[in-house]
N, C-alpha and C positions, 0 to 999 in steps of 0.2 A: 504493500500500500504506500509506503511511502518512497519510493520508486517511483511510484505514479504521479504523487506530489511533486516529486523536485522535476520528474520531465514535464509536467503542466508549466511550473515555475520556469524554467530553461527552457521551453519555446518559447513562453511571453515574451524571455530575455532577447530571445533570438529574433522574435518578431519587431523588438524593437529594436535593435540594433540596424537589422536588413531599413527598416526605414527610416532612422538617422543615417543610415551608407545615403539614400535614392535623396532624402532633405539635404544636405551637403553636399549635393553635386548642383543643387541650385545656382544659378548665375550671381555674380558677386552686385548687379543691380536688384535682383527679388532680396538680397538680403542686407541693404542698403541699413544701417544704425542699426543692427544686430549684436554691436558689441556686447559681452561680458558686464557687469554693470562690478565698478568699483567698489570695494568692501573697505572701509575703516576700521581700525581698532586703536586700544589706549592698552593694549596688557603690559607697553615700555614705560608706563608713565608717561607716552606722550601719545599725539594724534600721530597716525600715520595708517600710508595702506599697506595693505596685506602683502602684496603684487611686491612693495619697499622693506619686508620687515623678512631679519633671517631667524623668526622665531617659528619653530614647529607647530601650529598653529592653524586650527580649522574653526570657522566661525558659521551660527546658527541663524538665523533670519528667524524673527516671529511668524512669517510666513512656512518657513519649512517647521516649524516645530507645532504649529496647528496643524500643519498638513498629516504627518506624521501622530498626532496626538499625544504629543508631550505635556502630558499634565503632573507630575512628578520627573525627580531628578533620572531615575533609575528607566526611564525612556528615551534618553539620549542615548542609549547603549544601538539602535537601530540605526541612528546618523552618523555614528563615529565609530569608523575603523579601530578596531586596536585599545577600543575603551569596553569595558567590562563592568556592570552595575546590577550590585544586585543585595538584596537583602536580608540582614541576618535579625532576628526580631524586628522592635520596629527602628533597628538603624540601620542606613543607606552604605552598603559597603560599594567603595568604587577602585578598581582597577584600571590601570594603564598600562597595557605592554607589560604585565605576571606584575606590577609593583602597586601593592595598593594596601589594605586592612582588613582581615576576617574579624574583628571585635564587630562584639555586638553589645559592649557593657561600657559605661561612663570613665571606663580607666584607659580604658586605649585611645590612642593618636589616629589620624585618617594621616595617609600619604602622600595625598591629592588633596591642595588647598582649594576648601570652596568660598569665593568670596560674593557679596551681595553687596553693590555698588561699590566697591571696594575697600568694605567690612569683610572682616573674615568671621567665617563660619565653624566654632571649634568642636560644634555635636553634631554629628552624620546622621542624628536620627532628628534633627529640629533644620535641615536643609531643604525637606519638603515646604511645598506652597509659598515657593518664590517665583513658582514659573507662569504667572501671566503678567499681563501689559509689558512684555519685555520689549527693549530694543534689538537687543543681541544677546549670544551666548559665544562669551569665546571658552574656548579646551583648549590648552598648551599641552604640549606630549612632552614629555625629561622634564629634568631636576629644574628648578625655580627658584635655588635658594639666595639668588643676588637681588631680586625685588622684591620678591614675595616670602621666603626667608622658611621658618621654621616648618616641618607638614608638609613639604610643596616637592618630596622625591620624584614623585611618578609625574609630578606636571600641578597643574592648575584649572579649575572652573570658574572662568568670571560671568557671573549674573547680571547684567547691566538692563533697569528697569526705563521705559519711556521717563522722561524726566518734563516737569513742567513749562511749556512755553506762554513767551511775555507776547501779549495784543493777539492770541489767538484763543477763541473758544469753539471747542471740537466736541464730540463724544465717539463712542463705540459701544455695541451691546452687541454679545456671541449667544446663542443661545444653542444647544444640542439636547439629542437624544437621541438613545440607540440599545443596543442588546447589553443585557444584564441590569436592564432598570437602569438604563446609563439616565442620569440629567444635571447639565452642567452650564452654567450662564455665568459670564465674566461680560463685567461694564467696566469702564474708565470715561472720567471726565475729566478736561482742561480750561479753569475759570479762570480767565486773567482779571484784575482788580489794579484798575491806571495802570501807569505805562512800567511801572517797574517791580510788579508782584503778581503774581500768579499761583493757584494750584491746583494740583492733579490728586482728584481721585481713584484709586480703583480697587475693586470686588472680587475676586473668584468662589464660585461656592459649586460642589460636585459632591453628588450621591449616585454610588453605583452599588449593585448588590454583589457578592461575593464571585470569584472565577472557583472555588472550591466547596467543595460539599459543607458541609453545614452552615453554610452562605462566609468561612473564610475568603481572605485573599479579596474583602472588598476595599474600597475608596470610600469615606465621608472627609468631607474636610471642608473649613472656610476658611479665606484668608484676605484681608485688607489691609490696605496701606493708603498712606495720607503724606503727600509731599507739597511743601510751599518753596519757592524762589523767590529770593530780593534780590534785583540786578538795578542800586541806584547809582552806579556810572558802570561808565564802560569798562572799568578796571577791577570793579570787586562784583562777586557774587555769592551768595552763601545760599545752602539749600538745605533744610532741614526734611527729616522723614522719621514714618511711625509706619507700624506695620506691627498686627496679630495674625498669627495661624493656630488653627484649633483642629486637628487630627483626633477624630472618631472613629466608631464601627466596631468590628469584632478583631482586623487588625490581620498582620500576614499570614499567608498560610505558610507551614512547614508539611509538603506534601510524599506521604508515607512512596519509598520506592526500593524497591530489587536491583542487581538480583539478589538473591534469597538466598540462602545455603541450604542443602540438602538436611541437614539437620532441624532447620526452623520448617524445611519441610515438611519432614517425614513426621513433626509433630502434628503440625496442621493435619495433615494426614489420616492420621492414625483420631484425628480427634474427629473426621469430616469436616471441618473446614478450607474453604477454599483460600486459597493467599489473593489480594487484594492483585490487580489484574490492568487498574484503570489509572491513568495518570493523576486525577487530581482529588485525590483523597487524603483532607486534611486532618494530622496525625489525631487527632482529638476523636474522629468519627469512629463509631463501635467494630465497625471495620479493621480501621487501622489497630486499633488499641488491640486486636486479637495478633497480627502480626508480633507487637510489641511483645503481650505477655509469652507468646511463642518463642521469640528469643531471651525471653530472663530467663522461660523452663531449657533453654537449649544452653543458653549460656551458665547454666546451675544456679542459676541466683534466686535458687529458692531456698527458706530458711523454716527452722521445726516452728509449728505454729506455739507451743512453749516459750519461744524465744521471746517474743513479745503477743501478752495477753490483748484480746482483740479488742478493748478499751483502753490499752495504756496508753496510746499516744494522743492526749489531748490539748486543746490550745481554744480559752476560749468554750468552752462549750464543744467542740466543733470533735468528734470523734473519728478517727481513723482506722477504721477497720482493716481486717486478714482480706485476702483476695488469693485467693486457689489458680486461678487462673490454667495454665497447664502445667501444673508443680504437682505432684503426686499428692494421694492423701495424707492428711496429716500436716502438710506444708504449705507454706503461702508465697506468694510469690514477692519479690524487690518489691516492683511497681505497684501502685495502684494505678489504677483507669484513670484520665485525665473529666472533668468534667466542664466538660465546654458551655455550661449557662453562666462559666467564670470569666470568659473571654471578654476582654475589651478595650479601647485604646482612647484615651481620655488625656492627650499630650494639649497641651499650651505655650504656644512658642509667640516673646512681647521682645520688639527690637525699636531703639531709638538710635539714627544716626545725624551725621551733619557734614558737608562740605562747603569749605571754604576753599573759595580759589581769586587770588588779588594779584593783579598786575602791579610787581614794584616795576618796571622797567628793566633791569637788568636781566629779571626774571619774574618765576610766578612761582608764588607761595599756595602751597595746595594742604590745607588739614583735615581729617581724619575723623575725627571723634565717633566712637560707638559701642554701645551697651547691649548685648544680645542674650535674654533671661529664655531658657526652659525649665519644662518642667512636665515631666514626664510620668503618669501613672497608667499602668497597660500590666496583662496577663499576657503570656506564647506559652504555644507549645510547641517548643521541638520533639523531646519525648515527655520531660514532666511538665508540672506547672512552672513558671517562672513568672513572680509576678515582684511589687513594691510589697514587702510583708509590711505588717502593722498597717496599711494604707498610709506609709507617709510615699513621698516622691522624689524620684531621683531630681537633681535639682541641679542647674546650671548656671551660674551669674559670670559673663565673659564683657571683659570691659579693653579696650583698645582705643591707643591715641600713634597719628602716624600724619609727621608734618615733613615737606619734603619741600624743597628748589627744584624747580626745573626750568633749563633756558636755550637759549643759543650763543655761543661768545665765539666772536671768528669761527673757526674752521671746525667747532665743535657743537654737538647737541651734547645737552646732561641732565644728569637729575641728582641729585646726593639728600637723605632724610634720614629721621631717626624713627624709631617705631619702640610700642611700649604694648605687653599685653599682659592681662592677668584673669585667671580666672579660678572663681571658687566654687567647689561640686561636693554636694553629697547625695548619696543613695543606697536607700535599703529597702534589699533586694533580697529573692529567696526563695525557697522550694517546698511550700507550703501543700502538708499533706499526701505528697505522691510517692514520696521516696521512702516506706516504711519503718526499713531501720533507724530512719532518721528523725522521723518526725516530720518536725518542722524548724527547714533549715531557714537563718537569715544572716546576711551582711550586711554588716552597719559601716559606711565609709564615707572619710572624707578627705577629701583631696585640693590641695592649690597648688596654683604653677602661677609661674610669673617667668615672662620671655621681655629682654631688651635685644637692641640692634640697633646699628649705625650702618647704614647701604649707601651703596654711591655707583654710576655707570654712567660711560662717555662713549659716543661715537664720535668718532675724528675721520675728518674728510681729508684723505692725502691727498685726492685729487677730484676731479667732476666725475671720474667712473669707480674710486676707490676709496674704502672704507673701516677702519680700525675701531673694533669695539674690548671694551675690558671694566671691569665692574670687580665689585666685593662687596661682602656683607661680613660685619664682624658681629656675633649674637652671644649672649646669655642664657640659660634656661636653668632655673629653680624650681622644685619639685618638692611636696610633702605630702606624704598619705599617714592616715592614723585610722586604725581600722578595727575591728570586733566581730568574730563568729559565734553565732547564737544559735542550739539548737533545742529543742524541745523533747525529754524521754528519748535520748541515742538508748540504744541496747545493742548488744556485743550482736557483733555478728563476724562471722569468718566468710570473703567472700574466696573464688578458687584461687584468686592470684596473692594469696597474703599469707605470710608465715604463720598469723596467730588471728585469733578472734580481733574486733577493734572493742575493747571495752570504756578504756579510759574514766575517767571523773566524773563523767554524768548519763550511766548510767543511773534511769528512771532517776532525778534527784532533784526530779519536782520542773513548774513550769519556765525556768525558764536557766541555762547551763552555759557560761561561758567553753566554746573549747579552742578557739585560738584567738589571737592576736595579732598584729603587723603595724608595724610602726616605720617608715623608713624618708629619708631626706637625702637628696643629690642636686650637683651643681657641672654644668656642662657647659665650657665655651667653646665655639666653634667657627671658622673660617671656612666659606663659601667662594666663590667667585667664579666667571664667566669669561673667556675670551672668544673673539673673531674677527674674521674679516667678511665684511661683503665687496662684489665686481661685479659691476654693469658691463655684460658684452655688449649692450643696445637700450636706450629708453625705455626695449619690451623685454629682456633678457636678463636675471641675473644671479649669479652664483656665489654662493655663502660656506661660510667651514665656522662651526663654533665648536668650545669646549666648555662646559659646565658643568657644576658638583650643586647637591644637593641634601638636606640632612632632615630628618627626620628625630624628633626628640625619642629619648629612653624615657622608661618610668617604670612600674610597680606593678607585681601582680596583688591581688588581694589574698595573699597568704603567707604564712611562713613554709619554704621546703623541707619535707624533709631531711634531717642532718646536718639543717642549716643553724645560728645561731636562734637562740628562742623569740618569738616576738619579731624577727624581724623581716619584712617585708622584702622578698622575692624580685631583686630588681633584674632591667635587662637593658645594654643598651643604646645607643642612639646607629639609627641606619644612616649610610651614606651610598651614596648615589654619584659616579660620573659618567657623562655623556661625552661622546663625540659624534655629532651632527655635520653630514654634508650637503649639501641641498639645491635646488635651481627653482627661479621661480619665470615664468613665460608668458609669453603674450603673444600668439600667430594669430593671421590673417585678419587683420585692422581690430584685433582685440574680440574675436567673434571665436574663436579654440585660445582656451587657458591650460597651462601643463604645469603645478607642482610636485616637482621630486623631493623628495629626503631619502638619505643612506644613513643610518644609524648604527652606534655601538656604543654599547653601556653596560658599566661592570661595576656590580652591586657589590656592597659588605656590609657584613652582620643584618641583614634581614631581620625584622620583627618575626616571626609565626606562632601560629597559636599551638599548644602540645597539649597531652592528657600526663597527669602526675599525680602525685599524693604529696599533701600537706604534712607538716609535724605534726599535727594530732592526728593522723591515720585519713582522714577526708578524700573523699578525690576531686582534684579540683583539676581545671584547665585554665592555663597558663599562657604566658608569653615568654620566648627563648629569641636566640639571635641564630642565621643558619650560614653564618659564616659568607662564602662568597657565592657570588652568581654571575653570568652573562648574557646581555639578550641583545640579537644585531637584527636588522632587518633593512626594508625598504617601504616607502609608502609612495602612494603615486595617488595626486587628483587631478582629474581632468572635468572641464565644464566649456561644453560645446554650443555655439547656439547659429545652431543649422541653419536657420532661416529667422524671421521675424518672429514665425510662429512655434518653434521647434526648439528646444533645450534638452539636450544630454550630458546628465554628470554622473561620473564614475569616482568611485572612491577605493583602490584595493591597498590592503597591507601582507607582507610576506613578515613575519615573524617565526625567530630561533630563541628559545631561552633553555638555559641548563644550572641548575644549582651545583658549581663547581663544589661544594665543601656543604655541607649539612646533615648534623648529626645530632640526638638530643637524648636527653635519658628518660624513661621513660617505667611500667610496668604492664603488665597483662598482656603483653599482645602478642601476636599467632600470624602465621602468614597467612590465617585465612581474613585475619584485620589490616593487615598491612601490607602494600606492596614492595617495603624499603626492606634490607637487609636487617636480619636481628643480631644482636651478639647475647649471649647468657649474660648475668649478672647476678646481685645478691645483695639488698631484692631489687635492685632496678637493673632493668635490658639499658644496652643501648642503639639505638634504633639510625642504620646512614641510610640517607636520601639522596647521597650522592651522585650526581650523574640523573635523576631527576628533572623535568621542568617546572619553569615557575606555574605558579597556579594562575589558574583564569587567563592565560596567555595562549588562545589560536595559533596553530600554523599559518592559517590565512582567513580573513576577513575581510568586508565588503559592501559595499552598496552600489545600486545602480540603478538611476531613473532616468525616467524621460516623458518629457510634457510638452503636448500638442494642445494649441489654442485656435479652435475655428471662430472667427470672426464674422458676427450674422449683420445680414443687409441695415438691420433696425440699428446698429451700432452696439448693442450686445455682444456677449462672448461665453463662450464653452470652451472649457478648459479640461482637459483629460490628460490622467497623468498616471503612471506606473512605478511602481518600485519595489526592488527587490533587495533582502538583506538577507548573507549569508558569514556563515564561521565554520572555521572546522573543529574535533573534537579538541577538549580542555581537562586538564583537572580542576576542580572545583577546591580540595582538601587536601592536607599532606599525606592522608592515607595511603593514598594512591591505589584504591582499588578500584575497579568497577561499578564499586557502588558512587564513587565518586567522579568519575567520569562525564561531562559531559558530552551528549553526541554533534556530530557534527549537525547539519542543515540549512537550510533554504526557504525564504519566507518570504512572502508577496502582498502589497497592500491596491488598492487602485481609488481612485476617486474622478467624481465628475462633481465642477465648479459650475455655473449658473453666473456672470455677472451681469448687472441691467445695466443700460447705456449710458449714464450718468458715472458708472462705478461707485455707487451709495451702498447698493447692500448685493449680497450674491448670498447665494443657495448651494452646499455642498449633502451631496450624497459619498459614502466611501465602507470600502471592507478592509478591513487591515488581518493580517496574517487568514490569508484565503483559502491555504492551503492548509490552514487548522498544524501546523509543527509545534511537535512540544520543545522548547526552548529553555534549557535550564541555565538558569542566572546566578545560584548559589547553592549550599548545602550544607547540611548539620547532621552530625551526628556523636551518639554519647557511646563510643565504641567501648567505653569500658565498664559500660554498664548492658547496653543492650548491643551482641556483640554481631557484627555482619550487619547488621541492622541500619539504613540511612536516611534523611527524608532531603529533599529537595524544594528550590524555591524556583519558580517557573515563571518566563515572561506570559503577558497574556493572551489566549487563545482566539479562537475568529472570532472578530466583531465585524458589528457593522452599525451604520446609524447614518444622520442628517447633520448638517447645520449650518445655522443661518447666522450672517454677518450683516447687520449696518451702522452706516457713518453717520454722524448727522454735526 
C-alpha cells in the first residue's frame, strides 16, 4: 500500500516537473517581470538581502506558512530541509542537521535559539502560539554563537511578527474549517492615532479535536498580542509589545508502537489478545495499556502481591490499588493503567517586550528589553502519568536586556553589544499513582541561570567584489539547582536488573519520605566566534566560505548518581559546535531561476543526550550525559524558478552524513534486544558504545518541492493551484537504536486551490494536506527500563483537508 502512495506522490512530482520543462521554454517576452521577488532579513543585526548574506539561511513568507498550515512551531518541519520538530510532552523538541534537545523537563537547554522579535525564547514548551500575523520566519542552519550566543548550536529561529505602521489603517480576518472539528480564525488590526503613533492588534484562536484515539494529539489554544509604535522624529522609534498564549485540550499524544518482541507476544497470545495493529493509538487507551502491562509480565516486573498491601499506597485519600495485569496469580504487576479523565494541558505563557532603535548619527542604538513568564500545569502519558504533583506548576520567569551599535564607518559595516539574561524556574513534577512500588513519586526543583556576553562583528569591504567578515562573542553562564525527591509508601522491591531489593528509609513510613536530594552550582566562560569571506563573481553571482563555533550551556540532572558524592546534583557539560560552511548564492536569467548552494562540515563535542540510570537512592531516573565527539557534512541546494508570469517552481533538497565518532555512557538493565549499541558487562553498571552511530533525527536526505500555476480569468480574478511534496529518508529518533526507534523513511503531498476576487480583498482557499495519508514520525519515548522492547511515538498529522477564507479590509 504504501508503494502505491509514494508512486501517486512521484507522478504528481513528475507531472509537474514535465510542465515547468514545456512553462520554461516560454519566450523571454511571455515572461517579461517574472523575476524572483527579493527577500530581506535582519538575522546580522542589520537589513540586508538574502541573495547579499553568507549566512545558511532559508526564510518563510506568511504566505507559504498559511499555505502549508503552520499553526505551531513543530510544522515548519514540512518547509525546511534538514530541520527536524517534534514533541516530547508538551515541549517542542527541534533539530537541525542530528543537533538539537530530546528534554522534555524545565532543566534542559534547547540547541536551536528561538527568538520572538528578537527576544529569546528559553522554554520549548511556551514557543507555541507565536505563529500568526507574522512577517517572516527566518531558520539559520550551524552554530550562532557570535550574535545570538548561548543555545544557538544547531542554528536559530527568528519569529518576526507584522509590526505596527504610522498613517495606515488596514485589517485582516482568516477564518477556516476542516477535518477533525478543525476551527480557527486569526484577525489583526493596524490603528494609526496622528502622524507618529500607531497600533497593531492581533488574535489567533484554534480548536481542533484530537489526531489520536481518545481525542489525544488535539490543538486548543488562544493567543494575543498588542503592539504600539512612537516614531516622533525620524531618528528614534520605540515599540512596545504584550502578548498571552493559553495552551488547552487533553495535550500530545505518545502513540503506542512495535515492533513487539516475541515474548510480549506470545503473552498476548496465550492471553487472546490481539497486539494493537493501528498507528494512532494513544498510550492511555485500554488498548494500548494491554500492550504495556504485556511487557512488565515479559519484562518480570511483577512483584508478590504481599509486597505491598492493596491499600498501602495512599496520598490524599486517593488509593492505589494491585493490578494483575498478565503477572501470574498471586502477583501484581509495576504498572498501573494510566487513567486518561486525568489528561490535560492548562499552560499560560504572559510576554512583555520593547525596542528601541535611535539614530545617533554615527550609528544606531538598538535595545532589547524582555520579560517572558510561563507557567505550565498539564498530565502525558508516555507510559505513566506525568503530571505537576500537588497541583503546583512548573514555573518560568526569563528576563533579558541586549543593547547593541550598529553602523557603517568607511569600508566597514558592524554591530558590537552586550547582552544580559537570567532566569528563574521551578517545578514539581511526578509520577502520581502509576508506578506501584513507588507510590507517588514527586520533584521539587528549582533552578537559576544567569548568562552575560559582550559580541561584536564586522564586515570589511577590500574591494567592490570582496568581503572580510570576523566577529566574537565573549559569554558567562551561572547555574544553580536545589532540589528534593519525594515519595509516598516506597516498598522494597527487587527489580531483575538489581543486586538486592531497593528498601531504603521509607519504606511504608507514613505520607510523605524524603529519599534524595541534589544541590549543585557551576560557572562557564566561553569564546565563540565566526570568520569569512564573501566574492561577487557578478551583481547576480556570489560565493562565500565561513567558519563558526557555537556553544550550548551544561547544567544539572535532577538527581544525585549513583556512587556519586551525596546530595549532589549530576552535572554535564556545555556542547560545542564548529562549522565550516561553503556556499554560492545566484541569480540567472534576469532574476526569473535563483540557485542556492551550501557544502557543509561540522564537528560536534560533548553532545548533550539523554540516558537511563539509577540514582543514589536506588531510583531510576533519566539523565543527561555528554557523547563525546561527532561529525555531520552534507550539501543543501535551493532553487526557485519562475517559469513564466504565471508559473513558480521551488525545490528545496539536503544530502546529509552524520556519525557519532566517540559515544559511550554507563548505564544498567539492558539486553541487545533494548539496545542497538555494543554492551560491555559491569558491576552493577554496563557500559553501553554508540560509537560509529548516527546523530539522531538526522535524514540521509530531505526535501520539498512545489509548484504553482495561477490562471488569470477575463473578470480580472485569479485561481491559483499549487502542489507540494515533502519527503525524508529513515532517522533515528532515540539513542537506542532499535527499531522500535526508527523512523521510516517517506513521501507526502499537500495540494490547494486559491479563489482571488479582482480587487485582491479576500480569496477562498480549499486544500488537503498529506493526501496520501503517510504516517510520519516526529519523535519518541520510551521507558526501556521499565517496560522493556516497549516504544511509543509522536507522529506529524494525518490527511486533512478543509477551507478558508481571507479578507482585507
Amino acid at each position: 500500500m504504501n508503494s502505491v502512495k509514494r508512486a501517486l506522490v512521484y507522478g504528481a512530482l513528475l507531472n509537474s516537473v514535465v510542465a515547468a520543462s514545456a512553462a520554461f521554454a516560454q519566450t523571454a517576452a511571455d515572461a517579461a517581470n517574472t523575476g524572483v521577488s527579493e527577500v530581506v532579513v535582519t538575522a546580522e543585526r542589520r537589513t540586508q538581502s538574502v541573495q547579499r548574506s553568507s549566512l545558511a539561511i532559508s526564510v518563510i513568507s506568511p504566505e507559504a506558512a498559511q499555505q502549508a498550515g503552520v499553526v505551531q512551531v513543530r510544522d515548519l518541519t514540512k518547509l525546511e530541509p534538514g530541520v527536524s520538530i517534534g514533541q516530547g510532552g508538551p515541549a517542542t523538541q527541534i533539530y537541525i542537521r542530528g543537533v538539537g534537545d530530546f528534554g522534555s523537563t524545565p532543566l534542559t537547554n534547547p540547541a536551536v535559539a528561538v527568538n520572538v522579535d528578537g527576544i529569546y525564547v528559553a522554554r520549548a514548551n511556551s514557543i507555541e502560539g507565536n505563529m500568526h500575523d507574522i512577517e517572516r520566519i527566518e531558520v539559520l542552519k550551524g552554530p550562532q554563537g557570535t550574535l545570538y550566543g548561548r543555545n544557538a548550536t544547531g542554528g536559530a529561529i527568528n519569529i518576526i511578527s507584522m509590526k505596527p505602521k504610522l498613517g495606515v489603517q488596514v485589517g485582516r480576518l482568516q477564518a477556516e474549517v476542516g477535518s477533525y472539528k478543525l476551527g480557527r480564525m486569526e484577525a489583526a488590526y493596524n490603528l494609526p492615532v496622528g502622524d507618529t503613533l500607531a497600533f497593531r492588534g492581533a488574535v489567533q484562536l484554534v480548536s481542533r479535536g484530537g489526531y489520536g484515539s481518545l481525542g489525544f494529539d488535539d490543538d486548543k489554544h488562544e493567543s494575543y498580542r498588542l503592539q504600539g509604535l512612537w516614531e516622533p522624529n525620524d531618528d528614534l522609534s520605540i515599540r512596545l509589545s504584550a502578548d498571552r498564549t493559553h495552551v488547552g485540550g487533553r495535550g500530545p499524544a505518545h502513540y503506542i508502537r512495535g515492533p513487539y518482541s516475541a515474548g510480549v507476544l506470545a503473552i498476548l497470545n496465550a492471553a487472546g489478545v490481539a497486539p494493537v495493529t493501528e498507528d494512532r493509538i494513544s498510550t492511555p487507551d485500554p488498548r494500548a495499556q494491554q500492550m504495556i502491562l504485556a511487557a512488565v509480565a515479559y519484562g518480570g516486573l511483577c512483584y508478590p502481591n504481599g509486597v505491598i498491601p492493596a491499600a498501602s499506597a495512599t496520598r490524599n485519600g486517593v488509593v492505589a490499588t494491585s493490578v494483575q495485569g498478565f503477572c501470574p496469580t498471586g502477583f501484581s504487576s509495576l504498572i498501573a493503567p494510566s487513567d486518561p479523565s486525568q489528561a490535560r494541558m492548562n499552560n499560560n505563557f504572559n510576554n512583555l517586550s520593547a525596542e528601541v532603535n535611535w539614530d545617533l548619527g554615527f550609528a544606531t542604538l538598538t535595545v532589547l528589553p524582555g520579560y517572558r513568564q510561563a507557567r505550565n500545569d498539564y498530565t502525558t502519558f508516555p507510559f505513566v502519568t506525568y503530571d505537576d504533583a500537588k497541583g503546583e506548576k512548573e514555573k518560568s520567569d526569563a528576563y533579558s536586556f541586549e543593547a547593541r551599535l550598529g553602523g557603517e564607518t568607511g569600508a566597514a559595516n558592524w554591530v558590537a553589544g552586550l547582552y544580559y539574561f537570567r532566569e528563574d524556574q521551578s517545578s514539581h513534577s511526578g509520577s502520581p499513582n502509576t508506578v506501584q512500588f513507588q507510590g507517588v513519586r514527586t520533584d521539587i526543583t528549582k533552578l537559576k541561570t544567569e548568562s552575560s556576553a559582550i559580541f561584536g562583528q564586522v564586515t570589511f569591504n577590500l574591494s567592490e567584489t570582496l568581503r572580510l567578515i570576523a566577529g566574537g562573542r565573549y559569554a558567562t553562564d551561572r547555574r544553580r539547582i536545589n532540589g528534593v525527591g519525594e515519595v509516598y509508601d516506597t516498598a522494597p522491591l527487587s527489580l531483575p536488573f538489581q543486586a538486592a531489593p531497593v528498601a531504603g528509609p521509607c519504606y511504608l513510613t507514613g505520607p510523605v519520605c524524603i529519599v534524595s536530594r541534589y544541590t549543585g552550582r557551576n560557572k562557564d566562560s566561553n569564546v565563540t566566534y565566526k570568520f569569512g569571506a564573501e566574492y561577487d563573481l557578478t551583481p547576480q553571482n556570489m560565493l562565500f566560505v565561513t567558519y563558526g563555533t557555537g556553544q550550548k550551556a551544561g547544567g544539572f540532572n535532577a538527581f544525585a548518581l549513583a556512587g556519586a558524592t551525596a546530595n549532589a546534583a549530576s552535572a554535564y557539560d556545555p556542547e560545542k559546535l564548529a562549522a565550516l560552511e561553503v556556499g554560492s548564492r545566484n541569480r540567472f536569467l534576469n532574476s526569473r531561476l535563483q540557485v542556492n548552494l551550501e557544502a557543509f562540515h561540522w564537528k560536534y563535542k560533548d553532545a548533550q543526550q539523554i540516558f537511563a540510570t539509577q540514582d543514589v537512592a536506588g531510583n531510576f531516573v533519566f539523565g543527561y550525559t555528554n557523547a563525546g565527539r561527532g561529525t555531520m557534512y552534507g550539501v543543501d541546494v535551493d532553487v526557485v524558478a519562475r517559469l513564466t508570469a504565471n508559473d513558480t517552481l521551488q525545490a528545496g533538497v539536503e544530502l546529509l552524513r552524520t556519525k557519532f565518532n566517540q559515544f559511550s555512557y554507563e548505564t544498567l538493565g539492558q539486553t541487545p534486544e533494548k539496545t542497538g549499541c555494543s554492551i560491555t558487562p559491569g558491576a552493577p553498571f554496563q557500559t553501553i558504545d554508540c560509537s560509529g552511530k548516527p546523530l539522531l533525527r538526522a535524514p540521509r536526505y530531505s526535501g520539498t518541492v512545489a509548484y504553482t500555476h495561477t490562471f488569470n480569468l477575463a473578470s480580472g480574478a485569479a485561481v491559483e493551484a499549487s502542489g507540494t511534496a515533502q519527503f525524508a529518508g529513515s532517522n533515528f529518533l532515540r539513542v537506542d537504536y532499535t527499531e522500535g526507534v526508527r523512523s521510516p523513511s517517506y513521501v507526502a503531498g499537500d495540494v490547494s486551490l486559491t479563489y482571488r476576487n479582482p480587487e485582491r480583498t479576500w480569496s477562498l482557499s480549499a486544500y488537503g494536506r498529506n493526501i496520501t495519508n503517510e504516517v510520519i514520525h516526529t519523535g519518541s519515548d520510551g521507558n526501556i527500563t521499565i517496560t522493556p522492547t516497549l516504544y511509543t511515538t509522536n507522529l506529524a498529522p494525518p490527511r486533512t483537508f478543509g477551507v478558508r477564507f481571507n479578507v482585507d479590509f
